[in-house]
TORGU-292185 format. One record per residue: x, y, z of N, C-alpha, C, O in turn. Coordinates in steps of 0.2 Angstrom, whole numbers, plus 2048, in hexadecimal, padded with zeros to 3 digits. Example, Ala and Ser with C-alpha at 12.3 -4.5 7.8 and 13.67 -1.06 7.14 Angstrom:
2
8427E482783E7EA8278427F08278477EF82A/8407F58238447FB824840800827843806828/
end
This chain:
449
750645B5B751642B55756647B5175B645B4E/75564CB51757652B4D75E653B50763654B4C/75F652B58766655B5C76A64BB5A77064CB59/76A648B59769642B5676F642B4E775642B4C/768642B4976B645B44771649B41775649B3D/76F64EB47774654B4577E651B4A783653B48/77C64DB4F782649B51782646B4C788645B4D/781642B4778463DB4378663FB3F78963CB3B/784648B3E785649B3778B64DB3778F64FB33/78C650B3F794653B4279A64DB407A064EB3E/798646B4379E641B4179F63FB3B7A563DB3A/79863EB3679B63EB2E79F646B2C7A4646B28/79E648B2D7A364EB2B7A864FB2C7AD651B28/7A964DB347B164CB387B5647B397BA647B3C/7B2642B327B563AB347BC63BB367BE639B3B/7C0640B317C6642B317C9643B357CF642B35/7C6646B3C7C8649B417C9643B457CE643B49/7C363EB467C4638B4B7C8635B487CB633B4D/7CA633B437CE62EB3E7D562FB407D962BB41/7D6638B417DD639B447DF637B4C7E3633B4D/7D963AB507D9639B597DA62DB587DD629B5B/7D462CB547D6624B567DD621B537DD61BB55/7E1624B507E7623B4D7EE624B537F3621B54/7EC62CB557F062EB5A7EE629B627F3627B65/7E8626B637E8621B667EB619B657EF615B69/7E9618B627EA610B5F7F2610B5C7F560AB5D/7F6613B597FB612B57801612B5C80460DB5D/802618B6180461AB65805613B6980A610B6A/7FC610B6C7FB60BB6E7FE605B6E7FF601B73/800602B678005FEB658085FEB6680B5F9B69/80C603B64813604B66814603B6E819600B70/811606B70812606B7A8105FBB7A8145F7B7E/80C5F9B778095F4B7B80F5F0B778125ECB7B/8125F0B708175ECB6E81D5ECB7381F5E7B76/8205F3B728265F3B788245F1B7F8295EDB80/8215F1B8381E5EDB8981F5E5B898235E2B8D/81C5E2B8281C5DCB818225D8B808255D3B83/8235DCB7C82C5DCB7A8315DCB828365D8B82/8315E2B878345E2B8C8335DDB8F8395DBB90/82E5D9B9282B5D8B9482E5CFB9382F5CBB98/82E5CEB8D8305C7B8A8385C5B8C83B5C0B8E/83B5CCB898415CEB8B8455CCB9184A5C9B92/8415CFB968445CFB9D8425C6B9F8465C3BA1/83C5C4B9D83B5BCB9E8415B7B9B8425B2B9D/8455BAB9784B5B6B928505B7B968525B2B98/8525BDB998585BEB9D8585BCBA485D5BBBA7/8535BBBA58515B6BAB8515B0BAC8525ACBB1/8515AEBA58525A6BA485A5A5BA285D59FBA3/85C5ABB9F8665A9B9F8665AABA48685A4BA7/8665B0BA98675B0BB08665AABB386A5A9BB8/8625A6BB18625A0BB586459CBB4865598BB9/868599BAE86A594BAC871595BAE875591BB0/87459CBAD87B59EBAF87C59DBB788159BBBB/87559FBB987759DBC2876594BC4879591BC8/872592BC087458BBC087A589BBC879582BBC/87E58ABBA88658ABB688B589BBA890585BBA/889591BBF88F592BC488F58CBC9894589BCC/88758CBCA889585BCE88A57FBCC88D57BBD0/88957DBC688F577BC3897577BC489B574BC7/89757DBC089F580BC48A257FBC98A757BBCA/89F582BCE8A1581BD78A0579BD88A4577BDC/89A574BD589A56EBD68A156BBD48A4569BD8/8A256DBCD8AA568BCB8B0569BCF8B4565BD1/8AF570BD18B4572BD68B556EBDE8B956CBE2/8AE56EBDE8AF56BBE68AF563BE68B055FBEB/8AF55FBDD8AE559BDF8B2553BE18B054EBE2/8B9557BE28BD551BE68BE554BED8C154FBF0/8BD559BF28BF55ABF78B555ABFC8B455DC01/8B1557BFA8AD555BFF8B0552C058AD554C0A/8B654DC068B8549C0A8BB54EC108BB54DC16/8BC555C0D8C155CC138BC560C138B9561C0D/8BA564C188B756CC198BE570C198BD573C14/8C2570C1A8C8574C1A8C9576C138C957CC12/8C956FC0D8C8570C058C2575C048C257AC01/8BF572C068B6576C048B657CC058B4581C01/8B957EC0B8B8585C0F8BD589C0A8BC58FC07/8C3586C088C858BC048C758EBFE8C9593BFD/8C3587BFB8C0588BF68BA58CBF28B958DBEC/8B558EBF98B1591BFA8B6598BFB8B459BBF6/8B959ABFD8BF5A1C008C05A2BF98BE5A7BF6/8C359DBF58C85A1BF08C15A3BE98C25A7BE5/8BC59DBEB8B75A1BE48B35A7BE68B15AABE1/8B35AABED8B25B0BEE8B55B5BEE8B25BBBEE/8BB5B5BED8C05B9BE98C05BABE28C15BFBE0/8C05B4BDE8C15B6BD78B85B7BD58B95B8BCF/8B15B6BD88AE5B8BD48AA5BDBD98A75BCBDE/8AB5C5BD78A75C6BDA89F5C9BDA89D5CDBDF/89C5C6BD58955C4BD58935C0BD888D5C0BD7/8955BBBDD8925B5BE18925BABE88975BDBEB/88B5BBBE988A5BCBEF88C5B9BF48905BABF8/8875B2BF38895AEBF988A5A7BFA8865A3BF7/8915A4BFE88F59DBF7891597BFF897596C01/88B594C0088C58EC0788B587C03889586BFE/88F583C0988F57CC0688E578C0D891578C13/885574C0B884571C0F884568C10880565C0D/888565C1388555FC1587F55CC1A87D55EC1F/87B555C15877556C18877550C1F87A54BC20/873554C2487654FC2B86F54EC2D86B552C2F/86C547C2C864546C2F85F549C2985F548C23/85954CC2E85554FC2B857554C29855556C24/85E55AC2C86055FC29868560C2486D55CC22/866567C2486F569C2187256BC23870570C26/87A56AC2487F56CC2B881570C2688156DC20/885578C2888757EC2488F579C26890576C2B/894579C1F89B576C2189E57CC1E8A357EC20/89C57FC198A2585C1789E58AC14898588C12/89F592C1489B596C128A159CC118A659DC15/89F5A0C0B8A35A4C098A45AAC108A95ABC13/89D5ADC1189C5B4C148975B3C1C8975B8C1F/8955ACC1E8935ACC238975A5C268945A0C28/89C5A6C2789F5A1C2B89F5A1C328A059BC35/89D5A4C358985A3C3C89459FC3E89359EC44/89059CC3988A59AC3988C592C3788758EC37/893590C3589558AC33894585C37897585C3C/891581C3789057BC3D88757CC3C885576C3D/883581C3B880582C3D87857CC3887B578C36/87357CC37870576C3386857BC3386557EC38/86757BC2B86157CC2885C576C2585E571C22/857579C26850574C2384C579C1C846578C1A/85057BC1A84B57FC1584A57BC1184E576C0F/84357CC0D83F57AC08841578C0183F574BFE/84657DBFF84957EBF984F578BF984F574BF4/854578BFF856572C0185656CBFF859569BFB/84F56BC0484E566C0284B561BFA84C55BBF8/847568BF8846568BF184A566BED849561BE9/85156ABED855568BE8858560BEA85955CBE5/85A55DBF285D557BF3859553BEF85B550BEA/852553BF184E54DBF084D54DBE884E548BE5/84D553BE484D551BDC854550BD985554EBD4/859553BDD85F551BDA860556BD5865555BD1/85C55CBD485D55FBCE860569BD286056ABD9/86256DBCF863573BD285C578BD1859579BCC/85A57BBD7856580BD7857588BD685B58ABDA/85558ABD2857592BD0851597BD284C596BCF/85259ABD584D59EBD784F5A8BD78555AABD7/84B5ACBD684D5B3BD684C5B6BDB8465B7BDC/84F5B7BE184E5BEBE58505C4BE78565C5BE5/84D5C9BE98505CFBE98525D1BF084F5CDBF5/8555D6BF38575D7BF88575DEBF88595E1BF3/8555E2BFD8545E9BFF85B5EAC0585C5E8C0A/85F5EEC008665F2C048625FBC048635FEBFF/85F5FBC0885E603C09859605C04853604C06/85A607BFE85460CBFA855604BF6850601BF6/859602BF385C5FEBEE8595F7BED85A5F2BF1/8565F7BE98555F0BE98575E9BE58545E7BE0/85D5E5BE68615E0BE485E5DBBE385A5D8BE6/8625D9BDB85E5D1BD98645CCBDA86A5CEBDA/8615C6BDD8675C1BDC8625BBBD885D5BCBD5/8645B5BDA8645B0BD58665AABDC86B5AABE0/8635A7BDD8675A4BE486459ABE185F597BDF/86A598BE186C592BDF86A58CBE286A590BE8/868587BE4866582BEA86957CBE486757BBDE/86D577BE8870571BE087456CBE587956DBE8/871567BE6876562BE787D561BE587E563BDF/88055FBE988A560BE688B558BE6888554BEA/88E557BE188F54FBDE89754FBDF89B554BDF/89B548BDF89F548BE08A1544BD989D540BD6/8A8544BD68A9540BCE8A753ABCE8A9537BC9/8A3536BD28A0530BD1898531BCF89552DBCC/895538BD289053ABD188B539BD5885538BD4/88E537BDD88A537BE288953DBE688D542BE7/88453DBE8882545BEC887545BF4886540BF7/88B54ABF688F54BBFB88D552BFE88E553C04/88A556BFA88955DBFF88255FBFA87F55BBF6/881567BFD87D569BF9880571BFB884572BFF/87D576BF588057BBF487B57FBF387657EBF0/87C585BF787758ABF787C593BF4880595BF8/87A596BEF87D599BEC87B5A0BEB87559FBE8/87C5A6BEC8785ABBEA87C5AEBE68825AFBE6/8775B0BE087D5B5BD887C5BBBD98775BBBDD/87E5C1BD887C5C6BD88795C9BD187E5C7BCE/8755CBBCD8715CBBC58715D4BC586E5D8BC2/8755D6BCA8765DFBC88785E1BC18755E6BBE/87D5DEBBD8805E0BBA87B5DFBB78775E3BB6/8795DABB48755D8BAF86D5DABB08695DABAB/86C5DBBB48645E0BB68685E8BB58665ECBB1/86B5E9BB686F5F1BB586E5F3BAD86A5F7BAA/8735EEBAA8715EEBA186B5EEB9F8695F2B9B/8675EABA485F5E8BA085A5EFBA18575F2B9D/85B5F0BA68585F6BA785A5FCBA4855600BA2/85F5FDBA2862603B9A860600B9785D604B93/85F5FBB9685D5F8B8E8565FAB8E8545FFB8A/8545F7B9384D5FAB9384A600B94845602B91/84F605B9884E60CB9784E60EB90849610B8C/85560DB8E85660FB8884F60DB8284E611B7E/84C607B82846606B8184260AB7F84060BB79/84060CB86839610B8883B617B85838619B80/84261BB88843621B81840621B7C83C625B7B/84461BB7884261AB7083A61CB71838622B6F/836616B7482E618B7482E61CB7482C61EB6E/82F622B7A82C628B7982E62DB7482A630B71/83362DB74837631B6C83262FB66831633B61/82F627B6582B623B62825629B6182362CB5C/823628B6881B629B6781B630B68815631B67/81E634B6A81D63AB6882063DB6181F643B5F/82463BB5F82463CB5481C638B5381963DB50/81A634B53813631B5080E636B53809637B4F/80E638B5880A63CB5A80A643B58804646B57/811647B5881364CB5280F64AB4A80B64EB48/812643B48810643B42809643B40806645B3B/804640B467FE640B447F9647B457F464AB43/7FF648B4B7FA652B4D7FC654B457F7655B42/801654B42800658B3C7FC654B377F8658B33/7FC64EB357F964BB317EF64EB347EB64FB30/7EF64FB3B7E7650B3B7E8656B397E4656B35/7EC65DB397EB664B377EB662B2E7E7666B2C/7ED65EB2A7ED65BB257E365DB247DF661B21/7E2656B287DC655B297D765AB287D265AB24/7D8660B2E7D4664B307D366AB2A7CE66DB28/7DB669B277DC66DB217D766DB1B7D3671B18/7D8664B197D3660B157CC663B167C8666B12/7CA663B1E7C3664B1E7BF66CB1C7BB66DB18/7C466FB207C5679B1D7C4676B147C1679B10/7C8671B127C8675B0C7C2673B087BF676B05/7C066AB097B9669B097B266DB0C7AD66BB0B/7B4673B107AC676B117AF67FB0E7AB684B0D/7B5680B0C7B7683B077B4683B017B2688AFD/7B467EB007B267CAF87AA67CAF67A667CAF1/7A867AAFF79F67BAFE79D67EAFF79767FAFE/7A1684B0279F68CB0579F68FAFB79C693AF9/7A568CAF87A668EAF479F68DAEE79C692AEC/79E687AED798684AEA792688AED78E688AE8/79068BAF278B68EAF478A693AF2785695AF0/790697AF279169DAF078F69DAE878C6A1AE4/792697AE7791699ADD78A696ADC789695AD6/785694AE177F693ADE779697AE2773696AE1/77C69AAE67796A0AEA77A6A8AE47766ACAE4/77F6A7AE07826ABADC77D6ABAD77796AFAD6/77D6A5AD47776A3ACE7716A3ACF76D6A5ACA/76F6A1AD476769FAD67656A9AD77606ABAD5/76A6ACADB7696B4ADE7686B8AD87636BCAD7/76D6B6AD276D6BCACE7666B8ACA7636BDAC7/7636B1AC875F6B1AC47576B2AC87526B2AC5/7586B2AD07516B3AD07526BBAD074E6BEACC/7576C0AD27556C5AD27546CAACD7526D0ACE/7566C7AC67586C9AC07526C8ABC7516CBAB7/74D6C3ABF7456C1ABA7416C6ABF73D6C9ABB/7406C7AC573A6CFAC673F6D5AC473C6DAAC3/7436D5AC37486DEAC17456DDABB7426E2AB8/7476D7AB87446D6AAF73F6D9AAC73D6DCAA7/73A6D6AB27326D8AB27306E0AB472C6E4AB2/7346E1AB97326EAABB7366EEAB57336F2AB3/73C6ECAB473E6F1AAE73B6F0AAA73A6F6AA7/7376EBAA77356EAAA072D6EEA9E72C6F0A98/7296EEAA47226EEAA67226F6AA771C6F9AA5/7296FAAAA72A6FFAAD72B704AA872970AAA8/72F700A9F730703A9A72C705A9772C70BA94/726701A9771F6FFA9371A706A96716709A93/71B706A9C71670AA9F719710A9B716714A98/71E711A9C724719A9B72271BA9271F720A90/725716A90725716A8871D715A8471C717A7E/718712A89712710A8370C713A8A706710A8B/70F719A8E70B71BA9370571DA8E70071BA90/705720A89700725A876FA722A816F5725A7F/6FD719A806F7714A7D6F670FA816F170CA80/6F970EA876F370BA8C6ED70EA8E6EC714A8F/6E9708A8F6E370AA936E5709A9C6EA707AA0/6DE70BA9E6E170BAA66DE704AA76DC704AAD/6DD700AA56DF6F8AA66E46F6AA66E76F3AAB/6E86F6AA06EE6F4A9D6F26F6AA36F66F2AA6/6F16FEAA56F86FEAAB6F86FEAAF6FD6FFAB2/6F26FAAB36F16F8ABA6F56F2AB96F96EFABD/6F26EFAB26F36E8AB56FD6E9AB37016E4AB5/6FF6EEAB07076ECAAE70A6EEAB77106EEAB8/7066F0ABB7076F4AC37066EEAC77076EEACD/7036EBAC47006E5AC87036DFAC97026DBACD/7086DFAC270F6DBAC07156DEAC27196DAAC5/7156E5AC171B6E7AC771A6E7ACE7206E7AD1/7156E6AD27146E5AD97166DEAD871B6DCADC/7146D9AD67166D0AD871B6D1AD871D6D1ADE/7206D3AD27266D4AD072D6D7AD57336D4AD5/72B6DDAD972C6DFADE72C6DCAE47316DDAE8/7266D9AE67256D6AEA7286CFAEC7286CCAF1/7296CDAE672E6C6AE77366C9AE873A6C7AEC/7376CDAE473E6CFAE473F6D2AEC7456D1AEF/7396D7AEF73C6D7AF773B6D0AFB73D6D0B01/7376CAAF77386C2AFD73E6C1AFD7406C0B02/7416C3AF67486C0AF574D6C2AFA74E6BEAFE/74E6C9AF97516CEAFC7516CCB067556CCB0A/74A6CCB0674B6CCB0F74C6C5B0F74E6C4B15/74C6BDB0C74D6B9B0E7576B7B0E75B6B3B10/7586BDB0B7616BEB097636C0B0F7686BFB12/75E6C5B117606C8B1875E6C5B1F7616C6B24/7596C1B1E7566BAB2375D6B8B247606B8B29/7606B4B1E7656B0B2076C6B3B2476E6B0B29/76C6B6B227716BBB247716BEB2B7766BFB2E/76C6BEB2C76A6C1B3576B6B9B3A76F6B7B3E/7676B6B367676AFB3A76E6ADB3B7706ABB41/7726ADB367786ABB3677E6AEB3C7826AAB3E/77C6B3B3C77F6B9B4177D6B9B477816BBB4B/7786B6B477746B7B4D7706BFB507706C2B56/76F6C1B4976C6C6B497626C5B4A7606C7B50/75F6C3B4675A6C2B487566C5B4C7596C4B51/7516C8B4C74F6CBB537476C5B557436C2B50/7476C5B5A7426C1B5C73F6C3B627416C3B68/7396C5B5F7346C8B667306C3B6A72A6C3B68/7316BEB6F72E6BBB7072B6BBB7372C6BBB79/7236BBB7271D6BDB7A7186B9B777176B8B71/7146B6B7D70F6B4B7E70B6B6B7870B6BCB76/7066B0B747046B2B6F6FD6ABB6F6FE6A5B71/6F86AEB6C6F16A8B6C6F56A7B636F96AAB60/6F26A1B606F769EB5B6EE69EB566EC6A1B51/6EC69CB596E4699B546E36A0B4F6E369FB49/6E26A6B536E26ADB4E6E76AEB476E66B0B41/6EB6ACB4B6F36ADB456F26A8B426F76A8B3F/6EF6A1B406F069DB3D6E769EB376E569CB32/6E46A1B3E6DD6A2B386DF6A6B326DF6A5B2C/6E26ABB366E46B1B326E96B1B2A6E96B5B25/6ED6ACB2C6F16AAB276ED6A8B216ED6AAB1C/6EB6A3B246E669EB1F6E26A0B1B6E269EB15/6DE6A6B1E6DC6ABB196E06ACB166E06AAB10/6E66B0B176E86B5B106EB6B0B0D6EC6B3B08/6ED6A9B0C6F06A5B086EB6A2B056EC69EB01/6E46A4B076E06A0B036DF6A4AFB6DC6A1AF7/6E26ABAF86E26AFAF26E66A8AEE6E46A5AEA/6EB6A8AF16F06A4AED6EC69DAEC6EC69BAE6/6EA699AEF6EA694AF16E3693AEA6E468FAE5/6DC697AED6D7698AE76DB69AAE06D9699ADA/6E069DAE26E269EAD86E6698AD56E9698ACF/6E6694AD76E768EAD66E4688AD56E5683AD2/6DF68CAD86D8685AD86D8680ADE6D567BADE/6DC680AE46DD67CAE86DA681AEF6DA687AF0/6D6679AF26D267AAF76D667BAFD6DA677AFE/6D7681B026DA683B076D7683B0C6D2687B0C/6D867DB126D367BB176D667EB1C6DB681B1B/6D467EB226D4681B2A6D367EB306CE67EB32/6D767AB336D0676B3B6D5678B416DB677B42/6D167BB456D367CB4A6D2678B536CE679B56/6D5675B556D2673B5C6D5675B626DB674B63/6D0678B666D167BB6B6D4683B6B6D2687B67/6DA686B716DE68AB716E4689B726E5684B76/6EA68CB6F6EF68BB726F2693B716F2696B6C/6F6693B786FC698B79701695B7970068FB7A/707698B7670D698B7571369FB737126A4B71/71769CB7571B6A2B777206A4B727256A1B72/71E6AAB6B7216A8B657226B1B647216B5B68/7256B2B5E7256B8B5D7206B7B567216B3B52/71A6BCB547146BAB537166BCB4C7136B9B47/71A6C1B4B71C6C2B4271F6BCB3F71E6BAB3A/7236B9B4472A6B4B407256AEB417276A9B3E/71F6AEB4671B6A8B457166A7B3E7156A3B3B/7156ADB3E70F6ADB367146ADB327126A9B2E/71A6B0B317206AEB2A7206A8B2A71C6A6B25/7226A1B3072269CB2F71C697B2C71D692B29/71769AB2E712698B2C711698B24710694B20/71269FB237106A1B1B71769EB1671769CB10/71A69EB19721698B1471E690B1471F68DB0E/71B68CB1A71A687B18712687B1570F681B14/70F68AB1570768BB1470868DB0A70468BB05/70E691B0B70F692B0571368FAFE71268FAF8/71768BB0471A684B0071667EAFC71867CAF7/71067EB0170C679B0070867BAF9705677AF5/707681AF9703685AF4707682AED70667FAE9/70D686AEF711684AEA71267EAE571267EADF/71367BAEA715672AE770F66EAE670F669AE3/709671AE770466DAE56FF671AE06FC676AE1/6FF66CAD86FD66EAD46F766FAD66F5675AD6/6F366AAD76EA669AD96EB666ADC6F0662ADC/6E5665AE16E1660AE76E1666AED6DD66BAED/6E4665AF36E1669AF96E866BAFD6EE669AFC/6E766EB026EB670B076E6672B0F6E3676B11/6E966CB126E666FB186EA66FB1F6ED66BB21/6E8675B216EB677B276E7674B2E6E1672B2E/6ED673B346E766FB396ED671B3E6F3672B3D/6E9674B466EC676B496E8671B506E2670B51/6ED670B536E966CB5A6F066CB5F6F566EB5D/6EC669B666F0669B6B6F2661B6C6EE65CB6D/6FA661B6D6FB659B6F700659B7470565BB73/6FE655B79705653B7D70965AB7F70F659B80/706660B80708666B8570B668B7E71066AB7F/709668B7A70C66CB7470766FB6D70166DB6C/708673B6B705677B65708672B5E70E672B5C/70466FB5B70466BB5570166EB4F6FB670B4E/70566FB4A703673B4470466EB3D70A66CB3C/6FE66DB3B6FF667B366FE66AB2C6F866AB2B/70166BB2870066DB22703669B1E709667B1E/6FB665B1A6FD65FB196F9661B0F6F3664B0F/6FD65FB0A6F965FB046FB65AAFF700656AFF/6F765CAFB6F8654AF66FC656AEF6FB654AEA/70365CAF370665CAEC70C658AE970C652AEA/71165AAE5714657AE2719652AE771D650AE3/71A650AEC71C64CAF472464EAF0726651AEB/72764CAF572E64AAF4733643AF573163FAF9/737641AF273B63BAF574063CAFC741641AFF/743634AFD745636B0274A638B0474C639B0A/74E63AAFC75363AAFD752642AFD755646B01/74E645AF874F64CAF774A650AFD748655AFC/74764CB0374864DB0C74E64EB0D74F654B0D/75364BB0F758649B1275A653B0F75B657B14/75A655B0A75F65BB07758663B0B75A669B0B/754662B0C74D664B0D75166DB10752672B0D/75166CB16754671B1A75C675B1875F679B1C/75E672B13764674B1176267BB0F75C67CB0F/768681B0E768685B0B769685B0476C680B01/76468CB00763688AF7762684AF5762683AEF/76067EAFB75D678AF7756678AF475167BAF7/757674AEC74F676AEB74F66FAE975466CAE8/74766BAE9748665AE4745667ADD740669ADA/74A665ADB74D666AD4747661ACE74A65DACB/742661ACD73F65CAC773B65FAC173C665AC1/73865BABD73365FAB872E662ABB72D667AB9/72D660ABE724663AC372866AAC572566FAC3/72E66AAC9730672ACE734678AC873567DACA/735675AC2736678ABD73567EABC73A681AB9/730680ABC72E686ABE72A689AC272568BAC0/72C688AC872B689ACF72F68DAD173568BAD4/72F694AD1735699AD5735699ADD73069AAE1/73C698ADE73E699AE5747698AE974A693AE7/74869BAEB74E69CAF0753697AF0759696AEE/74D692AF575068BAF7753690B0075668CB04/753694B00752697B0874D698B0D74E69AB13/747696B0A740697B0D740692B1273D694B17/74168CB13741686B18746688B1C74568AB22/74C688B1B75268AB2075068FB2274E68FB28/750696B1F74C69BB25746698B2A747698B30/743696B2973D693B2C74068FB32740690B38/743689B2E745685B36747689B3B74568AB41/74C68DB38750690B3D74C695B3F750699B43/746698B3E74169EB4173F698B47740699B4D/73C693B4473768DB4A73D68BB5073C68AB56/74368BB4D74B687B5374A68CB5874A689B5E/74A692B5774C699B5A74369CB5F7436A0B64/73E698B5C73769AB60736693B65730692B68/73E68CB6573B687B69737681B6873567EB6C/737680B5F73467EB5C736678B5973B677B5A/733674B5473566FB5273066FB4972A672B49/73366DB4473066AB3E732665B3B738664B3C/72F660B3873065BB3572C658B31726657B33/72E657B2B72C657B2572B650B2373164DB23/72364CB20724648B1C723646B1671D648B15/724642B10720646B0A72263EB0672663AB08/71E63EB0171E63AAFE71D63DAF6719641AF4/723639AF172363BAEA71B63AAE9718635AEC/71863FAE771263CAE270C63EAE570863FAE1/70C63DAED70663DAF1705643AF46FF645AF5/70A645AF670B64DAFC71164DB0071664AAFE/70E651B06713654B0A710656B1070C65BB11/711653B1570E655B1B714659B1F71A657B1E/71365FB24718665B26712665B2E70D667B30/71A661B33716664B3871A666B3E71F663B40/71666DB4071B66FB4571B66DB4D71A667B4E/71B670B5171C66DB5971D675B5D723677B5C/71B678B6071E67CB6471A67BB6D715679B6F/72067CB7071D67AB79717681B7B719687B7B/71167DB7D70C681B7F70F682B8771367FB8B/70B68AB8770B68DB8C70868BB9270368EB92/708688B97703685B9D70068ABA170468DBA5/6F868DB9F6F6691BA66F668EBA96F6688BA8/6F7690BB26F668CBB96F068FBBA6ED68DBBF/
end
C-alpha cells in the first residue's frame, strides 16, 4: 500500500516529465502517420493519371490505326514509326482476332513472333466488354525494378466497329523517378520535422525539469523558513527558561530556601532536557538523511522492552490523570536494534500522552500472521483525514485549538517511520477527530526451527 502510494505520489510530482515524454511521442507521431497518409493517397492519384494517360495513348494509336485495319504493311509501319518518336512505349502489338484466339499481325519489338496467336485472359476481357483494360506491372532488369502500365483495348475502326485489338506496354520510370524525390524529398522534410520537435520538446522538458527544481526549490525553501522559525522558537523557550531560572538562582541564591532551588533545578533539568530532544532529533534527521544512522541490529525478546517502557511513561501519563494500560500475548523475537526500538516506542506512546487530554492509553502487543503487532490506541483529541494524509511529513504538526499549546518539532513521526523502514517494519496510523488514534506497528518475527 505504502510502495503504491509513494508510486503515485512520484507521478503527481512528475506530471511534467510524462507530459513532455507523451508529447515527444504523440506529436512526432502524428506527423509520421500524416505524411504516410498523405504519400500514401498521393502515389494512389498518380496511379490513376498514370492510368488514364496510358489509356490515352491508346486512343491515340487507336485514331491512328483506324483507316489502315484493311493492310498489315500499314499497321506494321505504323507500329515502326510510333516506336521511334515515343520512346516511353515499351511495347506495343496489334492483334486480330482469328476463332477462339489472337493472331500477332504487327509488333513493335517482337516481330518474330508475328503470325503467332494468344488466349490471354486480359484479352479477352477487354474484346468482350469493348472497353480498355489498364493494369500496373513491374519488371526486374537485374537489381532494378521497372514499372510499366500495360494497355489491353480493342481498336475500332472510323465506323466504330471493332477490327483488332491492342496490347501496349508504357514505361512510368520517369514519372515513379519524380514521385519517388518527391517522396524523398518528403520524408527529409519529416525528419528535419521531427527531429526540430523533438529538439524543441527535449528543451521544453529541461523547461520543465527547470520548473520542477524550481518548485522543490521553493519548498526546500519554505521548509527551511519554517524549520528556521519553529528551530529558533522551540529553542529559544527552554534557553529562556534555563537563563531566567539560572539568574534567579545567581542573583536571589542567598533568599531561597532549599525548596525554592530544587524545584527552580527541577525546571532547569525539563528545560534542558527538552532542548537536548530538540537538538538530537535535528541530528536524527540529519544522519537519516545521509544515511548516517547507526543501527545495530540483533536478535532481541520485544515483551521486556515494551514492559519496560510503559513503565517509565506511566510518570507522564499519571501526571495527567490518564489510565496507562499494558497486555501482552505470548513471545516474540524480532530482529531490531533494541535502543532505536524503545525510541520508537517512546515517541508513539508519547504522542498518545500528549494529544489526549483525558480518558486512557493502552498498549497491546501480540503475535499475528508470522509478525510482531504493536497496537497504541487512546481516546485523544483523533485527527481528520486530511491532516493523516500530511502526518509523516517533516515539521508537520496539526495545527488547532486543542494543539495550541502542545510543544513539539513535527520531526518525531518521520524520525520514527524511518527508524521502523530501516528495522523492516511497517506503521499505520488511524484516527478519528474527536474520538482517538489508533498506532499500529508490524515488524517480521523471527522463526525458531
Amino acid at each position: 500500500m505504502e510502495e503504491r502510494n509513494s508510486k503515485w505520489q512520484f507521478l503527481k510530482d512528475n506530471k511534467q516529465v510524462f507530459y513532455s515524454i507523451a508529447l515527444m511521442i504523440v506529436i512526432p507521431g502524428v506527423i509520421i502517420l500524416n505524411t504516410w497518409i498523405f504519400a500514401d493517397s498521393f502515389k494512389n492519384t498518380i496511379d490513376l493519371s498514370l492510368q488514364d494517360k496510358a489509356v490515352g495513348i491508346g486512343q491515340s494509336v487507336n485514331a491512328g490505326l483506324s483507316d489502315k485495319f484493311s493492310s498489315v504493311e500499314q499497321m506494321q509501319s505504323f507500329v515502326d514509326n510510333w516506336g521511334r518518336y515515343n520512346e516511353d512505349t515499351e511495347s506495343l502489338d496489334v492483334f486480330q482476332r482469328e476463332g477462339d484466339a489472337f493472331k500477332l499481325v504487327a509488333s513493335m519489338k517482337d516481330k518474330g513472333s508475328i503470325g503467332k496467336t494468344e488466349n490471354l485472359f486480359n484479352y479477352y476481357t477487354a474484346w468482350n466488354s469493348d472497353l480498355p483494360v489498364a493494369q500496373k506491372i513491374y519488371k526486374e532488369e537485374g537489381s532494378v525494378k521497372r514499372l510499366f502500365w500495360l494497355v489491353v483495348m480493342p481498336l475500332k475502326d472510323s465506323s466504330g466497329q471493332k477490327q483488332a485489338l491492342l496490347s501496349m506496354t508504357i514505361s512510368a520510370d520517369i514519372i515513379n523517378t519524380k514521385l519517388a524525390m518527391a517522396l524523398g524529398n518528403s520524408y527529409w522534410m519529416l525528419l528535419l520535422t521531427v527531429i526540430f520537435i523533438v529538439l524543441l520538446l527535449l528543451a521544453n522538458s529541461r523547461l520543465f525539469e527547470y520548473s520542477i527544481l524550481y518548485n522543490k526549490i521553493k519548498e526546500v525553501d519554505k521548509m527551511k523558513d519554517e524549520f528556521i522559525s519553529m528551530a529558533s522558537h522551540e529553542l529559544r523557550t527552554p534557553v529562556t527558561v534555563i537563563r531566567g531560572y539560572i539568574e534567579m538562582l545567581q542573583n536571589d541564591a542567598d533568599k531561597l530556601t532549599p525548596a525554592e532551588s530544587k524545584d527552580y533545578l527541577s525546571i532547569i533539568n525539563v528545560s534542558t532536557e527538552r532542548l537536548g530532544n530538540l537538538i538530537e532529533d535535528l541530528l536524527n534527521v540529519s544522519r537519516i538523511e545521509q544515511g548516517r544512522l547507526k543501527m545495530e541490529m540483533k536478535e532481541m525478546d520485544v515483551w521486556p522492552v515494551v514492559e519496560e517502557t510503559v513503565k517509565e511513561m506511566k510518570v507522564q501519563s499519571d501526571a495527567k490523570g490518564l489510565a496507562l494500560s499494558c497486555s501482552i500475548e505470548g513471545k516474540a523475537l524480532i530482529n531490531a536494534d533494541k535502543d532505536r526500538f524503545k525510541q520508537v516506542l517512546i515517541n508513539i506512546i508519547g504522542n498518545s500522552i500528549k494529544y489526549t487530554p483525558s480518558g486512557s492509553v493502552e498498549v497491546k502487543a501480540l503475535n499475528r500472521d508470522k509478525n510482531l503487532v504493536l497496537i497504541v490506541k487512546d481516546t485523544g483529541i483523533g485527527m481528520t483525514a486530511k491532516q493523516r494524509e500530511h502526518l509523516f511529513e517533516k515539521f508537520y504538526r496539526v495545527k488547532t485549538e486543542k494543539t495550541a499549546d502542545i510543544t513539539g518539532t513535527g520531526l518525531g513521526l518521520w524520525i520514527t517511520r524511518q527508524i521502523i523502514e530501516l528495522m523492516k517494519g511497517t506503521i499505520m496510523i488511524d484516527s478519528m477527530e474527536n474520538v482517538g488514534t489508533q498506532v499500529t506497528l508490524e515488524f517480521p518475527l523471527i522463526e525458531k526451527k
